[in-house]
Every structure is written in structure tokens, then in C-alpha cells.
C-alpha positions in Angstrom: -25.4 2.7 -14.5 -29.2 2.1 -15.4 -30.3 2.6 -19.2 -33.4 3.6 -19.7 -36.1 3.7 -22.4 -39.3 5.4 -23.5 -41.7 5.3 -26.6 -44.6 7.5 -27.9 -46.8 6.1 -30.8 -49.8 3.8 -32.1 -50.1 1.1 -29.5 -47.7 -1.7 -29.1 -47.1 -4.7 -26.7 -44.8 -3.7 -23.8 -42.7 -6.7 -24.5 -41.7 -4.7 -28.2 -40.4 -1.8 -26.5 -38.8 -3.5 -23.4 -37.7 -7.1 -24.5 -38.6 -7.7 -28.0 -35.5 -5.9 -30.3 -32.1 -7.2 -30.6 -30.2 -4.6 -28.1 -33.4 -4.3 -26.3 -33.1 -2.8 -22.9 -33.3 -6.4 -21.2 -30.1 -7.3 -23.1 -28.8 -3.4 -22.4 -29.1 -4.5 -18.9 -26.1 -7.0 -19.2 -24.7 -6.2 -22.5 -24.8 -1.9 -22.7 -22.1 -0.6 -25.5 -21.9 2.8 -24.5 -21.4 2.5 -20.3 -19.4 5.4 -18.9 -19.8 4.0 -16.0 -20.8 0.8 -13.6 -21.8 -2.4 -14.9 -24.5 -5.3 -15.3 -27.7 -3.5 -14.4 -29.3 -6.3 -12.2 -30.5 -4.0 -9.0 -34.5 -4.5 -10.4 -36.0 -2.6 -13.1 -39.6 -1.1 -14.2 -42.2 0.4 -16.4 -44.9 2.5 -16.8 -47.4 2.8 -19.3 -50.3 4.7 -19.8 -53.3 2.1 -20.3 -55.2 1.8 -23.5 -58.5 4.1 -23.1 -61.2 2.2 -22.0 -64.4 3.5 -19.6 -63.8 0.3 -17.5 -60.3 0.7 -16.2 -58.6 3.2 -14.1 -56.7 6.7 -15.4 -53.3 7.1 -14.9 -50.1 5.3 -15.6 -50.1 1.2 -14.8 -46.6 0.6 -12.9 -44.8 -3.0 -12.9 -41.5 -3.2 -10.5 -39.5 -5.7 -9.4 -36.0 -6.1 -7.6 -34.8 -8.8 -10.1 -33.0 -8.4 -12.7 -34.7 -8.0 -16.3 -34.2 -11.4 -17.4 -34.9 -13.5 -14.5 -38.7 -11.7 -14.5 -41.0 -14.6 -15.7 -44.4 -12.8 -14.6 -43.3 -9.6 -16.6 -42.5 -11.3 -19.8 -45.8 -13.0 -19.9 -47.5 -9.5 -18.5 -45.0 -7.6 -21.7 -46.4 -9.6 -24.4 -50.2 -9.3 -23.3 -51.0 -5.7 -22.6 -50.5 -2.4 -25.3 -49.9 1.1 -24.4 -49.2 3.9 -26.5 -46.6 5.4 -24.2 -44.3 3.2 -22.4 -41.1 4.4 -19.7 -38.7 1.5 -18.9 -35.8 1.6 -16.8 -32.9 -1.2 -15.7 -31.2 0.0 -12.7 -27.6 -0.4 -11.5 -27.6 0.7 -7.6 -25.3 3.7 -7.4 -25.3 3.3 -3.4 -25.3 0.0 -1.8 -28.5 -0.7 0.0 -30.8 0.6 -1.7 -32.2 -2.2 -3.5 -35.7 -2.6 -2.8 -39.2 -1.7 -4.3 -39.2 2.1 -3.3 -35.8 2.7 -5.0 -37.2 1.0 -8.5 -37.8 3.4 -12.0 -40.1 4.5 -13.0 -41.5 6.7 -10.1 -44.9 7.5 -10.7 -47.2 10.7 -9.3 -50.8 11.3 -10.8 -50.1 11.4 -14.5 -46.5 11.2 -14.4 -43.7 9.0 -15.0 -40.0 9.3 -14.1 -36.7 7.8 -14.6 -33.1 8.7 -14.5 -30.0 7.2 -15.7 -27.4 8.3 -13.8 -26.0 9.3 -10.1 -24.7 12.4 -8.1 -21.4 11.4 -6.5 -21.7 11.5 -2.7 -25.1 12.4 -2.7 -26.2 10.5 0.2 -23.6 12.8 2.6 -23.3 16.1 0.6 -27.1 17.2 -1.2 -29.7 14.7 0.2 -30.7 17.2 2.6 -30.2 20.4 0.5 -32.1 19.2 -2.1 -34.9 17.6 0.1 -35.5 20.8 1.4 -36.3 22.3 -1.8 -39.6 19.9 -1.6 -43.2 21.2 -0.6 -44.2 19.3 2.1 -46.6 16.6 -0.2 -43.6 15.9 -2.1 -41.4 15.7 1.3 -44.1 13.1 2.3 -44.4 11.6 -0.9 -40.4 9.8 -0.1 -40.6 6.5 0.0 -36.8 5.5 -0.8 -32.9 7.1 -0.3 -31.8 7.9 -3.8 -31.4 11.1 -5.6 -33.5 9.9 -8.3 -36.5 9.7 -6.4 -35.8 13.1 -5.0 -34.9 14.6 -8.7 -38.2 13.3 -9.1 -40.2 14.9 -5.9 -38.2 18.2 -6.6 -39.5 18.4 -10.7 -43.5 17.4 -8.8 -42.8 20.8 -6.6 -41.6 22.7 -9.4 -44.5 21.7 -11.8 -47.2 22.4 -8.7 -46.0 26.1 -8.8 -47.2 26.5 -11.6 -44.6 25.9 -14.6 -44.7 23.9 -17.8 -43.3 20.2 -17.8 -40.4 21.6 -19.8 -39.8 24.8 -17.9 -40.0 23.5 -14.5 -37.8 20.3 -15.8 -34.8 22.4 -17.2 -35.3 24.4 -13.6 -34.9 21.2 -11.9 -31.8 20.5 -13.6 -30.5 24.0 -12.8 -30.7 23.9 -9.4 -29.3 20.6 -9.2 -26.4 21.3 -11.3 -25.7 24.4 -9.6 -25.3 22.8 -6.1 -23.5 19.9 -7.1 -20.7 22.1 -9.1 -20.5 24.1 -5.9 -19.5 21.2 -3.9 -17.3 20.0 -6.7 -19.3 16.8 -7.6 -20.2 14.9 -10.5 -24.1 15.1 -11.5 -25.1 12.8 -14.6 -28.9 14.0 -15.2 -30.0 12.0 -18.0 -34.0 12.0 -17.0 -37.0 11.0 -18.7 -40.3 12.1 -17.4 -44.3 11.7 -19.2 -47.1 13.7 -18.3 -49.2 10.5 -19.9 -49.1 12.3 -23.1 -46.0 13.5 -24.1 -42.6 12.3 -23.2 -39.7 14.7 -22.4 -35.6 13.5 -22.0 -32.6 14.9 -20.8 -28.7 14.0 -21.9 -27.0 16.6 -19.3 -24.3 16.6 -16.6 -21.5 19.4 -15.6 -18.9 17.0 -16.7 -17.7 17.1 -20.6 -19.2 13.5 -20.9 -22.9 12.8 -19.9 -24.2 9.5 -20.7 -25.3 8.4 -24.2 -28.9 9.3 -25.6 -30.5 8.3 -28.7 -34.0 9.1 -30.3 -35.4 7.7 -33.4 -39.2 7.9 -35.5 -41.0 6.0 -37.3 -38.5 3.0 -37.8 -39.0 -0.6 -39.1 -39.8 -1.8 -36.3 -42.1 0.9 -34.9 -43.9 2.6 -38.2 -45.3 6.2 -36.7 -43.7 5.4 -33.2 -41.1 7.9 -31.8 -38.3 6.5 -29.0 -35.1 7.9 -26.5 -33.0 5.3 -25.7 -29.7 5.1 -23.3 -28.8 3.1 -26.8 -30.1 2.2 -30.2 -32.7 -1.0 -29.8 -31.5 -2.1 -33.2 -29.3 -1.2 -36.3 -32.1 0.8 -37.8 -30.7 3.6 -39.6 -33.2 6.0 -38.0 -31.5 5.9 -34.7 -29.8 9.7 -34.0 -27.4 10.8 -31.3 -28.5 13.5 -29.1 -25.8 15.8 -28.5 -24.7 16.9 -24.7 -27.3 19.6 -23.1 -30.1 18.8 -24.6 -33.6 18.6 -24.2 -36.0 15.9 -26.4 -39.7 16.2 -26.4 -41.6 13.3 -28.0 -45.0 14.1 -29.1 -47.3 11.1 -30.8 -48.5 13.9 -33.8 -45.2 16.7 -33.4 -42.8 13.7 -33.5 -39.3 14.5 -31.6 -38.3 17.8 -31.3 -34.7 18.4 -29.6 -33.6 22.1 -27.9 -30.6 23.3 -25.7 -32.1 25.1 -23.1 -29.4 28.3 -22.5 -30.1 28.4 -18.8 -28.7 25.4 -17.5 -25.0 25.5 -16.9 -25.2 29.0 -16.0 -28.0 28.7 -13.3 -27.8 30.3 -9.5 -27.9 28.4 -6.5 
């Protein structure tokens, strides 16, 4: 199962975020606490950050990928420690299909502004909703596919719903509806812990249709990141900070607003 990771605040080396603390998400990778399923998460990782303003530079989020594992990245490490962002997504990724490991099935997926990752699966995807759900998909986002996984299309589905027209929130919790209603119909297991940024605010997930989704955690203004607010697949350190989010829930991290956690009502009850 991957674990995942994403910070809002004053700017901080990538390498703080991703490497630096004690049950950072490099030693989450090989050493997660609260797994409730797979293993060593060693099928490449990511992230995304949204550059520190400067007229000189490009817009949009910068992307690093790689198909190694976490800790056998040198370039990254020495990348990590050198540039700042004030919003930072980082994923570790344990394949859920065999096959799939290569570039185009890496976290985080990127689109203009935005950044995406998910930490978990849906069980038989490959033979029972791929081609429901790709269907679902304008045809930009349809062409936008580069890889096999239902990740990338959760991703491409949330892009269509968003280019109608709704609010990041809105058109994420309607994203999660549909995909929750198929998969219950076919009588398969759907963990939908996502985190997606518009480049300036960060909103997570901790859902599934089973009574245990995977473990979330968010925390502000810590020891180790004063004014910084994080979600986490699990605590970075023992700061006391650190709170569990409960099942069903919805976290929006906002650098000024802080974390503010809902349960939307419309989720487990959705139509197909």
C-alpha cells in the first residue's frame, strides 16, 4: 500500500517534509506502522511542489518521479535538500497490479495547477471498472491517460468533474461517490484515501465502503514545522500535535485557515 504525504506553510526544503523527520515517508516506505494492507513500498515514488514565486521561473507545480525506491534515489536527496516550496505532495508507492511499474504509473499526477495522489487500490479494477470509470472521462481527460491504474483514472475522473464547473471539494466528494457506488455494486473493495492541491490549498480523503479505510493523520504548527499544516498516511514524528482523522472524512489545509476537517453526508449513499 503507498503512504502518502502533503504540507501547506511558510517555505521549507523538500527534503524536511519527504526525508528529514524520524518516521518520515522514506522510512514509511519500508517501515509503515499502520499498513492494512501490502508491504515495503519500493514500486517508485514522487512529489510535487508548487515553486517559490519568482518572475523568472515557470507557473505550476515542479514534478520529480522515479521508479526506485525512496532510499536508493541519490539525485532526489541532493535535489530535496536544495529547493523550498510552500506546498509539497509526496507519495511512496506499492504496485497494487503487477506491471505497472514505470514513470506513467508514479504519484503525484499533475494537470495545470493540480496535484494528485492516492493511497490505496480497488480490488479487480483492472477487469471489473477500468472501463466504466474511463468512460466517465471527457475526451481531454480520456487522452490525458498515460498509465493502467485506477489512480491515475480517480485522478482524470476528479479533472472532468472540476471542468464542469464544481468546486475542488464538491467535485472531489462527487468523485468519490460515483466511485464508491460502482464498486459496492460489483461487491468490491475501494480504499479512496486521495490527496489532491489546486497549488494553493490542499484537500485529503480517509474513505472506503469497508469499516476500515487506511490511516490518516493531520497536524499544525508543530516543532518541527512552526505555522506549517500536514496529512500524513502516519505521524512524521512523536509531536503531540499529530490528530487521527476519523473514517469519511474530508481535510482541507489552508496556509491562513489552518486544517479544517468535514464528513461530507453524500458519500456512502450516492447513485450510480
Amino acid at each position: 500500500m503507498c503512504r502518502h504525504v502533503a504540507y501547506v506553510g511558510p517555505p521549507v526544503p523538500i527534503a524536511a517534509v519527504v526525508l528529514d523527520p524520524p518516521h518520515s515517508l522514506e522510512h514509511q516506505a519500508f517501515a509503515a506502522r499502520e499498513l492494512i494492507s501490502g508491504s515495503v513500498a519500493a514500486d517508485g515514488f514522487g512529489a510535487g511542489w508548487m515553486p517559490v514565486p519568482d518572475g523568472d521561473i515557470a507557473t505550476g507545480p515542479a514534478l520529480y518521479t522515479s521508479v526506485l525506491p525512496v532510499w536508493a534515489d541519490r539525485s532526489f536527496r541532493s535535489v530535496a535538500a536544495r529547493v523550498r516550496s510552500g506546498l509539497v505532495v509526496a507519495n511512496v508507492r506499492n504496485a497494487t497490479e503487477a506491471g505497472t511499474t514505470d514513470h506513467a504509473n508514479v504519484h503525484p499526477f499533475t494537470h495545470e495547477d493540480y496535484l494528485f495522489s492516492h493511497n490505496g487500490f480497488i480490488e479487480d479494477f483492472a477487469t471489473t471498472m477500468r472501463r466504466t470509470l474511463r468512460a466517465r472521462l471527457s475526451d481531454a481527460h480520456y487522452a490525458g491517460l498515460r498509465g493502467m491504474t485506477e489512480s491515475e483514472t480517480l485522478f482524470r475522473l476528479l479533472m472532468t468533474r472540476i471542468d464542469e464547473g464544481r468546486g475542488l471539494v464538491d467535485a472531489l466528494t462527487t468523485t468519490l461517490e460515483e466511485t464508491i457506488a460502482l464498486a459496492d455494486g460489483l461487491g468490491k473493495e475501494a480504499q479512496l484515501n486521495l490527496i489532491v492541491s489546486d497549488g494553493r490549498h490542499v484537500v485529503a480523503t480517509r474513505m472506503s465502503n469497508r469499516d476500515e479505510s487506511n490511516s490518516l493523520y493531520v497536524a499544525s504548527d508543530t516543532a518541527r514545522f512552526p505555522d506549517g499544516h500536514l496529512v500524513a498516511s502516519e505521524p512524521l514524528d512523536d509531536d503531540l500535535g499529530w490528530r487521527n482523522v476519523d473514517d469519511g472524512a474530508v481535510v482541507v489545509l489552508d496556509a491562513r485557515a489552518g486544517v479544517q476537517i468535514n464528513v461530507p453526508r453524500r458519500v456512502r449513499d450516492a447513485p450510480v
